[in-house]
C-alpha positions as CSV (number, residue, x, y, z in Angstrom):
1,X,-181.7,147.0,-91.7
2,X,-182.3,146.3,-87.9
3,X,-181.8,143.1,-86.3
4,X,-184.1,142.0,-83.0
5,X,-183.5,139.0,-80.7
6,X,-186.0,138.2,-78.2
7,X,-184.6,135.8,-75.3
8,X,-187.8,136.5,-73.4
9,X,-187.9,133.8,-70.7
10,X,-184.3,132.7,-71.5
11,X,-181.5,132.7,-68.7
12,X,-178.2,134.0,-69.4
13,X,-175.0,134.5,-67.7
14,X,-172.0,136.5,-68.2
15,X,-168.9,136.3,-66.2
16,X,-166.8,139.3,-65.2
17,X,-170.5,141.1,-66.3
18,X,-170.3,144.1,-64.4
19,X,-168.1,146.4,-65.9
20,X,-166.7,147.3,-69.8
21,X,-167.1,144.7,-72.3
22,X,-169.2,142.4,-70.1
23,X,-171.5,144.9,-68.9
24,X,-172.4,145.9,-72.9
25,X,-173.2,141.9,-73.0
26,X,-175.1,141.7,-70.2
27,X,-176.9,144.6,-71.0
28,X,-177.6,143.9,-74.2
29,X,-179.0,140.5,-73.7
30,X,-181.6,141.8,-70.9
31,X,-182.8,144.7,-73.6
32,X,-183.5,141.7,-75.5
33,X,-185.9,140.1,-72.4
34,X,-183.6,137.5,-70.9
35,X,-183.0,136.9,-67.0
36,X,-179.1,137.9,-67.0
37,X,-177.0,137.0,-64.1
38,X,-173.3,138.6,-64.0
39,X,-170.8,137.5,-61.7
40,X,-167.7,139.2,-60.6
41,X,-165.2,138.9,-57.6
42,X,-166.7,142.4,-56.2
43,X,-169.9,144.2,-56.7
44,X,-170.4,147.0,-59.2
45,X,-170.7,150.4,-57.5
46,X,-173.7,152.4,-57.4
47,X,-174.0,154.5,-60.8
48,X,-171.5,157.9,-59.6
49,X,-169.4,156.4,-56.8
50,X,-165.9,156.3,-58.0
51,X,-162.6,156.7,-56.7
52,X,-161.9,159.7,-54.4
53,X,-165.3,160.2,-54.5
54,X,-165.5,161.2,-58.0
55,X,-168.4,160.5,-60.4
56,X,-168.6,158.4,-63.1
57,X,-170.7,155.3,-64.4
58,X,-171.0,152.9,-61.9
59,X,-171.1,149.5,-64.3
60,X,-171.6,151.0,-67.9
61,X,-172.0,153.9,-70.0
62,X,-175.8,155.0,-69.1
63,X,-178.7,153.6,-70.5
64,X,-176.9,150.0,-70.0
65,X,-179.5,148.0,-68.5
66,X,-178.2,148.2,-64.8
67,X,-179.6,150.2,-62.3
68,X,-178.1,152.2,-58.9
69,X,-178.7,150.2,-56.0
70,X,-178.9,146.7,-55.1
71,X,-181.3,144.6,-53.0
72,X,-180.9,141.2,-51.6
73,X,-182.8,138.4,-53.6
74,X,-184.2,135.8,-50.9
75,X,-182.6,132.6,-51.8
76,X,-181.3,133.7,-55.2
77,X,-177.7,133.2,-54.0
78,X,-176.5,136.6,-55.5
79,X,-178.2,140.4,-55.2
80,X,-180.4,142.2,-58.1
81,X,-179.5,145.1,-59.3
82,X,-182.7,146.9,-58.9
83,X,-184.9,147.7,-61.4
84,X,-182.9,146.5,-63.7
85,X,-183.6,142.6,-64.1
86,X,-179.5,141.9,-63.8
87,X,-178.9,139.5,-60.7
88,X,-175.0,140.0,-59.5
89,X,-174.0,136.9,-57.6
90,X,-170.0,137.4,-56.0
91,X,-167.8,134.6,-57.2
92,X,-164.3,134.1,-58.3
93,X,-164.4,132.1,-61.0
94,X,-160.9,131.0,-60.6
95,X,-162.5,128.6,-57.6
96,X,-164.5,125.8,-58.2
97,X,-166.1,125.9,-55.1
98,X,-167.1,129.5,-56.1
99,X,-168.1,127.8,-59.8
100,X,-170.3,125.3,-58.2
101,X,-171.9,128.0,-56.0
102,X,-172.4,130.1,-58.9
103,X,-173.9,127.6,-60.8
104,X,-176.2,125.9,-58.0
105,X,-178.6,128.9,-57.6
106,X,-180.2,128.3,-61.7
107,X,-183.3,126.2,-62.5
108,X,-182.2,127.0,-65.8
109,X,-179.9,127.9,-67.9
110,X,-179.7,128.9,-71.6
111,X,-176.6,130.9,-72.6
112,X,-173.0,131.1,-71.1
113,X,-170.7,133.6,-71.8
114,X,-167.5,133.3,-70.5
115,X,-166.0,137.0,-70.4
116,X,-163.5,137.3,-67.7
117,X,-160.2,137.6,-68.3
118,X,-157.3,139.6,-68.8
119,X,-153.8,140.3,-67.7
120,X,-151.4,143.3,-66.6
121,X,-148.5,143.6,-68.6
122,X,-145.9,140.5,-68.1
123,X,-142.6,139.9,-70.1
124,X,-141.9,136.5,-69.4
125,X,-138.3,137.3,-68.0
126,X,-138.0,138.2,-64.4
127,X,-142.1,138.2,-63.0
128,X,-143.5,136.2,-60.9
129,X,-144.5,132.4,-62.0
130,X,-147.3,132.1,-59.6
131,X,-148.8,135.8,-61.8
132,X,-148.4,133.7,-64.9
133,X,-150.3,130.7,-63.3
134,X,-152.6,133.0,-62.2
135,X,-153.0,134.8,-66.0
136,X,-153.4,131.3,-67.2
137,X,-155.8,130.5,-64.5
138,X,-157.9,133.0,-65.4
139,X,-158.2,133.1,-69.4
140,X,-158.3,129.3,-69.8
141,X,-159.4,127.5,-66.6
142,X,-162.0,129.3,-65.4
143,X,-164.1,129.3,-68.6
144,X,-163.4,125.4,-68.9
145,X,-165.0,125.2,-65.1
146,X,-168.0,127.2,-65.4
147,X,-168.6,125.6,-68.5
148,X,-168.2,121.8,-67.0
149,X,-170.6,122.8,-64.4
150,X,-173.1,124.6,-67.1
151,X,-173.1,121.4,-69.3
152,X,-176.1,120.3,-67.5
153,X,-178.2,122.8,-67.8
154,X,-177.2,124.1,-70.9
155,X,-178.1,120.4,-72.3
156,X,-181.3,120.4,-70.7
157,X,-182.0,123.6,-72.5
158,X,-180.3,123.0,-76.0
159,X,-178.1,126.2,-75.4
160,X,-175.1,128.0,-75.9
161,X,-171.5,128.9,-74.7
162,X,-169.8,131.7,-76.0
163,X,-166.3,132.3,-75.3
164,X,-164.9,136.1,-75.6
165,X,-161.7,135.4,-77.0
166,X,-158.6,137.7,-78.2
167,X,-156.7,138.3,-80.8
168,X,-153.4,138.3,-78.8
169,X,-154.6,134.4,-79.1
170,X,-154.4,134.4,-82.8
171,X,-150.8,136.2,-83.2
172,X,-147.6,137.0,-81.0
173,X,-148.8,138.3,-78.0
174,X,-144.9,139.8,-76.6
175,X,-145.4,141.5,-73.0
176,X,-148.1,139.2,-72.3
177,X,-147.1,135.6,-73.2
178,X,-149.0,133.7,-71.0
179,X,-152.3,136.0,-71.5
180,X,-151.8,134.9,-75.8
181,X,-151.4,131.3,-75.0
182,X,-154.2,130.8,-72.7
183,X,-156.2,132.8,-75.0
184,X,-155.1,130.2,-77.9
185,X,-155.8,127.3,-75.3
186,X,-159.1,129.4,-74.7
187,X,-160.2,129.6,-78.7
188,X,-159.2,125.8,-78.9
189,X,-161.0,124.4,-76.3
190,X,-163.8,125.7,-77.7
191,X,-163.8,123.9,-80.7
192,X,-163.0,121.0,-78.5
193,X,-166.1,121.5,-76.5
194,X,-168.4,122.2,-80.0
195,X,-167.5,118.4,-81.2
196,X,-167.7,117.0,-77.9
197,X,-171.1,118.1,-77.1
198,X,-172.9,118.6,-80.3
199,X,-175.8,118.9,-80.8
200,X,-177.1,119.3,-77.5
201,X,-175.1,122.6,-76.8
202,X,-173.3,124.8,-79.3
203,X,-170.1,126.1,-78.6
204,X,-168.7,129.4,-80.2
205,X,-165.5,132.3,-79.9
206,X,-165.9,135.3,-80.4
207,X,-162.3,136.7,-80.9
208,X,-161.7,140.7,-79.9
209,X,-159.6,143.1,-81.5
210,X,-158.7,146.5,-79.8
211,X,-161.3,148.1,-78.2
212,X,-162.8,150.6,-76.6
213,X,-165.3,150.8,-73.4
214,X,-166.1,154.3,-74.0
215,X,-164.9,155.5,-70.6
216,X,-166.9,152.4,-68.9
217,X,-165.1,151.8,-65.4
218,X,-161.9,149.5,-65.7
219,X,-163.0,146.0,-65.1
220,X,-162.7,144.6,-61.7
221,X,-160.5,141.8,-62.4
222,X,-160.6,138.7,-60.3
223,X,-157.6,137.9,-60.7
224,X,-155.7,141.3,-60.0
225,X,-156.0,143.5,-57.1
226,X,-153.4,146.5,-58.6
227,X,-155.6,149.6,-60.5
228,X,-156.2,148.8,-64.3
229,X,-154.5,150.3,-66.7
230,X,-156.6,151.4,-69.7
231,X,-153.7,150.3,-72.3
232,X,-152.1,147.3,-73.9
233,X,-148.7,145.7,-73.3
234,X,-145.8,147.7,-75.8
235,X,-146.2,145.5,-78.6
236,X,-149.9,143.7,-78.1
237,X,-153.3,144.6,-79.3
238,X,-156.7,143.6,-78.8
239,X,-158.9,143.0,-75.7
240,X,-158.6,140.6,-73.0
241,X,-160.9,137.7,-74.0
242,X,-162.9,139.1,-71.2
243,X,-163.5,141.6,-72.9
244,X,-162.1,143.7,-70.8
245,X,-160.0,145.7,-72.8
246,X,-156.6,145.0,-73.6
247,X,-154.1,142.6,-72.7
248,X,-153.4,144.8,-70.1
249,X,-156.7,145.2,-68.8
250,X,-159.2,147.6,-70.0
251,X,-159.5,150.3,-72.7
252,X,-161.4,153.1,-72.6
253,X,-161.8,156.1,-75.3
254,X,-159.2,158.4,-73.5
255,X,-156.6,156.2,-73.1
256,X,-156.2,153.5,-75.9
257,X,-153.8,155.9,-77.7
258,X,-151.4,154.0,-75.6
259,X,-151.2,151.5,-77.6
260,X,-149.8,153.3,-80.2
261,X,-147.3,155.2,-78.3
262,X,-149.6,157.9,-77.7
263,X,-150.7,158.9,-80.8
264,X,-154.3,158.7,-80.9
265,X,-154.2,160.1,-84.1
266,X,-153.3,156.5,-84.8
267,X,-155.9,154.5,-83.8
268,X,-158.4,154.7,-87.1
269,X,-155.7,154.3,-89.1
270,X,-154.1,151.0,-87.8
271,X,-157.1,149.5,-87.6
272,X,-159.1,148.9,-90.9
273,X,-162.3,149.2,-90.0
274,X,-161.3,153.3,-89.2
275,X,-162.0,152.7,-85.5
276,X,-161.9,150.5,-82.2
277,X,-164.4,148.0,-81.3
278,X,-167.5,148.7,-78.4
279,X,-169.1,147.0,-76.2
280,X,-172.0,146.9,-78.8
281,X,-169.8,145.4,-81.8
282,X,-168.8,142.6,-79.1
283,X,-172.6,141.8,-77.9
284,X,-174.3,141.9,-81.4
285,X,-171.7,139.0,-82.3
286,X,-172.8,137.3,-78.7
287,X,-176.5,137.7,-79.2
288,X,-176.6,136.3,-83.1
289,X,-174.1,132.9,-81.6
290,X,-176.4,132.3,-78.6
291,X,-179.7,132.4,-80.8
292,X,-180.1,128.7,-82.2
293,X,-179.2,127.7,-85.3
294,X,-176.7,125.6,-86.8
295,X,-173.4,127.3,-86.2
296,X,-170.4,125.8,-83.7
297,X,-167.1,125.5,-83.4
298,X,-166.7,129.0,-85.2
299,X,-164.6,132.1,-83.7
300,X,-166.3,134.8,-85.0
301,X,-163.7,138.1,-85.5
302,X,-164.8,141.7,-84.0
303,X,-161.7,143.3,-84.9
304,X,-162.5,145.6,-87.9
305,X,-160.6,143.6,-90.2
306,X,-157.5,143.1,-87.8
307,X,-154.9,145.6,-87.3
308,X,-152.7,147.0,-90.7
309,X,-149.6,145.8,-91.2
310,X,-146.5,148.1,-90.7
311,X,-145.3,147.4,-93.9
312,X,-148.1,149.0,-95.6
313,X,-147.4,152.4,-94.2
314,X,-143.7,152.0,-94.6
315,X,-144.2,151.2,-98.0
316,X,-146.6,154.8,-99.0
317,X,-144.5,156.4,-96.5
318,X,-147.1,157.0,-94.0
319,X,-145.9,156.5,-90.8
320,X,-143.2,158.5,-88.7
């Protein structure tokens, strides 16, 4: 069975959109006819520009909607990526004169998807309290901005605002405390905003497992400037909220094994569902909460069934 969605004339906008999880969102909602807008601190690069001059997908695997080259959009307070339908406007979305700028340049606005996020690795003892801050900034402030200034619009419209949440918000998150708890604070203000303001705008999670972005480029982070790293905290699983991987930034295919210690071998069987989630998994959940229809307040799960516990392996002996 196949499932369409057509958000022809519908305006959408995904924050931290230009690279892993985000991009597959973004993409996925203009294949289905909407105007997409993705904001991100920096732009995406041209599709084969990499570091050291290297090639390698400049804002998703091919095929995902966005095209090579950019071209300024009069008055559109951001840049098109052309051919492609996807407007990129720069903003961090930390700031909320950055939020208001952002949110200034629609007419209209029909879905919000709040997707940026993340956070390097962290144990509470001995970092930084301003990186914290800025963790907590990140997953739980900026998505309760942009979504104070989207109220408007959103209400004019009757639309939607989908939070990409994580499971390191739903367990223990150890290595990345303050990334857990804003993710919590993240899931929970959503169902704070569903009651508050139904039934013009809905209001939905949808919380991530472990996944892959299929050697997509690691997320430009707004809040980081250090490289990603493409694995999770010792101890954590599960994307970034953003979507952008991990609690330590993004995942890709080759390097997720580092979550369990290495061993790739690993991966299926920790996870029930026999493998990691995409991109895809993520914006199939993000296209069915944005269409109308009765649902809000829910956190939908994209985590194959969660991860297995220990315990079961220990018990058939299965694990070394």
């Amino acid at each position: 069975m196949t499932v369409t969605y057509d958000y022809t004339g519908k305006s959408v906008l995904v924050t931290g959109g230009t690279r892993g999880i985000g991009a597959g969102i973004a993409a996925a909602f203009r294949a289905a006819g909407a105007e997409v807008t993705v904001c991100a601190r920096t732009a995406p690069e041209p599709r084969g520009a990499g570091a050291h001059g290297s090639a390698r997908a400049g804002v998703g695997p091919p095929g995902n909607g966005f095209a090579q080259a950019e071209v300024g959009v009069p008055g559109g307070g951001g840049r098109r990526l052309a051919q492609a339908g996807v407007r990129f406007v720069r903003a961090d979305v930390r700031v909320p004169e950055d939020v208001e700028r952002l949110l200034a340049g629609f007419d209209r606005l029909d879905v919000v998807v709040n997707n940026a996020g993340g956070s390097p690795p962290a144990p509470l003892e001995g970092t930084s309290p301003r990186l914290h801050a800025r963790v907590i900034e990140l997953n739980l402030t900026a998505p309760l901005l942009v979504s104070q200034r989207a109220y408007p619009l959103l209400a004019a419209s009757g639309g939607a605002v989908i939070m990409i949440g994580s499971a390191s918000g739903a367990r223990p998150s150890p290595g990345t405390s303050a990334y857990g708890a804003a993710k919590a604070g993240l899931h929970h203000l959503a169902r704070c905003l569903a009651a508050e303001w139904a039934p013009r705008v809905r209001v939905n999670t949808v919380v991530v497992g472990l996944a892959t972005t299929l050697d997509t480029p690691a997320f430009d982070n707004p809040a980081f400037d250090t490289p990603a790293v493409d694995t999770p905290a010792p101890g954590t699983s599960g994307p970034g909220a953003s979507g952008y991987g991990t609690p330590a930034r993004e995942a890709s295919a080759r390097d997720a094994s580092g979550h369990y210690g290495g061993r790739s071998d690993l991966d299926g069987r920790a996870i029930p569902a026999g493998r990691m989630a995409t991109p895809a998994d993520v914006a199939r959940a993000c296209l069915w909460l944005a269409a109308p229809g009765y649902v809000t307040g829910a956190e939908v799960r994209v985590d194959g069934g969660g991860e297995i516990p220990a315990w079961r392996h220990l018990v058939s002996g299965d694990i070394s």
